[in-house]
C-alpha angles and dihedrals in degrees: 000000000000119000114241101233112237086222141004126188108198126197092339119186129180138175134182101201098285129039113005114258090207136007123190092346115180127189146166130198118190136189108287105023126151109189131172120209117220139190160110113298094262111033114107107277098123088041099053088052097051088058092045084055085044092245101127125030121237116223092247140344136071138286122194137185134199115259114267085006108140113198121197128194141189125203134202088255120041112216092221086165112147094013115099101215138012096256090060087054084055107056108039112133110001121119115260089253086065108054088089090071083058092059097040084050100052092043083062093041093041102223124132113243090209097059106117109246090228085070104029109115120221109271089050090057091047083053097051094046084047091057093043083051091048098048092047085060096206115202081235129039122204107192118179111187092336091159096052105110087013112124119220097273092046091055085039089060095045099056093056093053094049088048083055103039124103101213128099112239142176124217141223116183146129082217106105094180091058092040086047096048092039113037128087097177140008138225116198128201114204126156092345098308128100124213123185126204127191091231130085135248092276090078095039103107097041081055092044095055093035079064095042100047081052095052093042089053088045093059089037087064089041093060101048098051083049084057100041081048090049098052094049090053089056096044108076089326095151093050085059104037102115098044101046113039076118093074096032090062081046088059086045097055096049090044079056094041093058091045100059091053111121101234102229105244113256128237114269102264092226118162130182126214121204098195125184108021110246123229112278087256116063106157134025118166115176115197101330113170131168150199151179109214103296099345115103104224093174135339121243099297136189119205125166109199116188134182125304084012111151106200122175118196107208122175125133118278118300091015096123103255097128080043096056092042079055096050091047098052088051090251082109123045121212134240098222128009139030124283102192116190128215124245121252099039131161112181124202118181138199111198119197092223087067086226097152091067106078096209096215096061128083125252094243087057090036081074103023089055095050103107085215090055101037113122105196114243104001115093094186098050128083125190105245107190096315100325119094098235134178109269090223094044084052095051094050094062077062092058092254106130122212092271095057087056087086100039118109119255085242093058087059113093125222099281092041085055103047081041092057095041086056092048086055089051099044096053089067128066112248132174096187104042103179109193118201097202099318090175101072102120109355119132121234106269090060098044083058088043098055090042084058104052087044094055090053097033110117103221141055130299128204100179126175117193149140098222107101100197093047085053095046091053098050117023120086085181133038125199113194127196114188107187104278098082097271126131109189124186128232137186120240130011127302102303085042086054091042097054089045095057093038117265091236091062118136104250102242111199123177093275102056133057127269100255112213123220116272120243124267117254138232097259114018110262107242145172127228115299092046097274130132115241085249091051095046091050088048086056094059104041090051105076087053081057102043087055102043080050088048092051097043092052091047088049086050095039082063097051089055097055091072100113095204096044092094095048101036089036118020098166092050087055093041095057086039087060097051094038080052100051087045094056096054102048081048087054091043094061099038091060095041084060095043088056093045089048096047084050096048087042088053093041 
């Protein structure tokens, strides 16, 4: 029997004044569906789902919804106009028997429903419209960005809602561990067409550049027929006229075909230049510690950072963690102890709180503005590592187009900001780039990008963020605070941290207790097959790890067969041929233990 949809858009169409965002889309969501929605900052996504919550109306088409299907949706800005606090927000609306969801909700999301709405920051507000979405319980969810301002614990607990939940929902976010461990199929938005695919997130970018490699042979053939076509119109055209105008509209037509191609959007072409080398000692904090009043931001802490180090710094919200990167660059003093900085430095920072855009200038004077970028007497230049360059030409290798130079920093949306902070820092030379969660908002490609440029970047990285992936690509050291003051120090990126403090660990945020570790038995607790809950945990998260190592040593090993790389780039292939070398004696192992475990399971 066939399934009723719980919505249908039908021949959509919508234009914003220039080039249309979708033409004769068609779409269908069932019961059950668990669809990430992918895409290019900028194209579309927000907008396609804010048609599917009848929020916006399409040109022209249909959309339909099931009957009795209720569909909720929460949007990057809450609109909490005309309500007090954010609890209020919350529970609008809902019967009595249900405030308790609410409760339950913002206990898992962390946000204070008393908090008035007129001093909320964003994220809270996004909490707050996240818990009111999850106690409605809609038969279909529409989330755009719900993990953004969300720390680790918060996502956590979200992902395990949405694994547990009944309803059918679509996703929006930058977070590829929570699109890979949620999603059972993708839509993709590219160039004002949406494809959807049954698989989840996990597949999308073999699909993407399966697409892409298709459409790249396509207009390879058609240039070459246009070619072939060209030739044989030069060549005695005007003794076969008559006879062949045929031939010559045919030219024509493909000419037009060609034209009315939509060129895909490039990469951003950014670069980072570490400059001057620093000393081998950058950081060396003895014994710092901090507090504000009563409140234990951190214990007294020792922490040597040397050069090329790449440290994250995880720990839930309003633990301290942007505090302690401060503390440790000398823009924080501590209470107690010594912070002794290297020599040589050049520091770039990202800060999470975007300050350094002023969001009533344009993006042309965002960079024009800026003393290290100033070029004197030239108000359309910028210094770009060194090099006077046109402040337009320089936008565009950050995918802003010559319109957008005039545009006000406000009009720019999550992606386009962080896009236009990291066009500030990169134009400098830095040795010491700290990142507070530079991830918020990014698509994929420039998250790729980014990891990229940090993997062959010269210098040393301090990064805070929430994105575990993210985390697990980049960071060589993890220090995790935890909420009681204390910051610990893990080798490795975020899985690394996880199995080293035991996977089945209770998450402690500021606001619970620290729970100690329960004492051994006399005889080990185990499962069936002889194997311990960690270690059957452990089973089943190391084939996952054996293939993110396999992929990043085949993505190395790649690198590496570049025969000129030694010779053009000697430290590059310097740093490939140790990250090399790591990664296999991490697969090694990882491979050594899943054996041990499987035997153990079959014993």
């Amino acid at each position: 029997m066939a399934r009723i949809p719980l919505l249908q858009l039908s021949d959509i169409s919508l234009t914003f004044g220039g080039d249309p965002v979708f033409a004769d889309l068609s779409l269908v969501v069932q019961p059950g569906d668990r669809v990430a929605l992918v895409g290019r900052n900028g194209s579309g996504k927000s907008t396609l789902m804010k048609v599917m919550a009848g929020l916006v109306e399409a040109d022209s088409g249909n959309i339909v919804a099931g009957p009795g299907v209720s569909v909720g949706y929460m949007e990057q800005d809450p609109d909490m106009s005309g309500f007090a606090t954010l609890g209020d927000f919350a529970v609008h609306g809902l019967a009595p028997s249900d405030l308790y969801k609410v409760e339950r909700a913002g206990e898992g999301l962390k946000f204070d429903p008393a908090r008035a709405v007129d001093t909320a920051s964003g994220g809270e507000r996004r909490r707050a419209a996240l818990a009111r979405l999850m106690a409605e319980e809609p038969a279909l969810m529409l989330l755009d960005e719900p993990t953004n301002h969300l720390d680790i614990e918060a996502i956590a607990w979200l992902e395990a809602e949405l694994k547990a939940t009944r309803a059918a929902y679509v996703l929006i976010s930058h977070d590829r561990a929570f699109l890979r461990e949620l999603s059972r199929a993708t839509l993709w938005i590219d160039r004002g067409m949406v494809r959807r695919q049954e698989k989840g997130f996990s597949a999308f970018e073999a699909w993407r550049d399966t697409v892409w490699e298709e459409e790249d042979q396509t207009r390879h053939k058609l240039n070459r027929k246009i070619k072939a076509e060209a030739r044989w119109a030069v060549e005695g055209i005007s003794a076969r006229r008559k006879r062949n105008m045929g031939r010559v509209r045919a030219l024509q037509d493909l000419r037009a075909e060609r034209a009315a191609q939509i060129k895909r959007q490039g990469a951003a072409a950014m670069a980072l230049d570490a400059g001057p080398k620093s000393g081998r000692k950058v950081i060396e904090a003895r014994g710092i510690s901090k507090s504000y009043g009563e409140k234990l931001i951190f214990r007294p802490f020792d922490l040597r950072v040397l050069r090329g180090d790449r440290i994250a710094f995880v720990g839930p919200n309003g633990v301290g963690k942007t505090t302690l990167l401060k503390t440790l660059i000398g823009q924080e003093p501590p209470d107690t102890g010594t912070v002794t900085l290297g020599t040589g430095l050049e520091l770039a920072v990202f800060d999470q709180a975007r300050s350094q855009l002023d969001p009533d200038v344009s993006l042309w004077d965002s960079l024009t503005s800026d003393p290290e970028m100033r070029v004197s007497g030239k108000a359309d230049q910028v210094m770009v590592r060194g090099t006077p360059r046109h402040v337009v030409g320089y936008l565009k290798e950050f995918l802003f187009d010559e319109a957008r130079a005039r545009a006000p920093v406000r009009s720019l949306s999550g992606g386009e900001k962080a896009r236009l902070l990291l066009a500030r820092i990169m134009a400098r030379q830095s040795n010491l780039l700290v990142l507070d969660e530079p991830t918020n908002d990014l698509d994929v490609e420039t998250l790729d990008l980014l990891q990229d440029l940090l993997d062959q970047y010269d210098g040393t990285v301090l990064l805070v963020s929430h994105d575990r992936d993210f985390l697990d690509r980049v960071a060589v050291t993890t220090v995790a605070m935890e909420g009681d003051g204390r910051a610990t120090v893990y080798a490795g990126g975020w899985s690394d941290y996880r199995v080293q403090r035991g996977a089945d660990a209770p998450e402690v945020g500021p606001d619970k207790p620290k729970m100690t570790a329960p004492k051994p038995k006399t005889k080990p607790e185990a499962r069936s097959g002889g194997l311990s809950f960690t270690e059957k945990h452990r089973l089943d998260a190391l084939p996952a790890e054996m293939e993110r190592l396999e992929a990043e040593i085949a993505k190395v090993q790649a690198l590496l067969s570049d025969p000129d790389l030694f010779t053009c780039e000697p430290v590059k292939f310097r740093k490939a041929t140790e990250a090399l070398a790591e990664r296999q004696l991490r697969l090694s192992a990882a491979e050594e233990e899943w054996l041990m475990l499987a035997e153990k399971a079959e014993a």
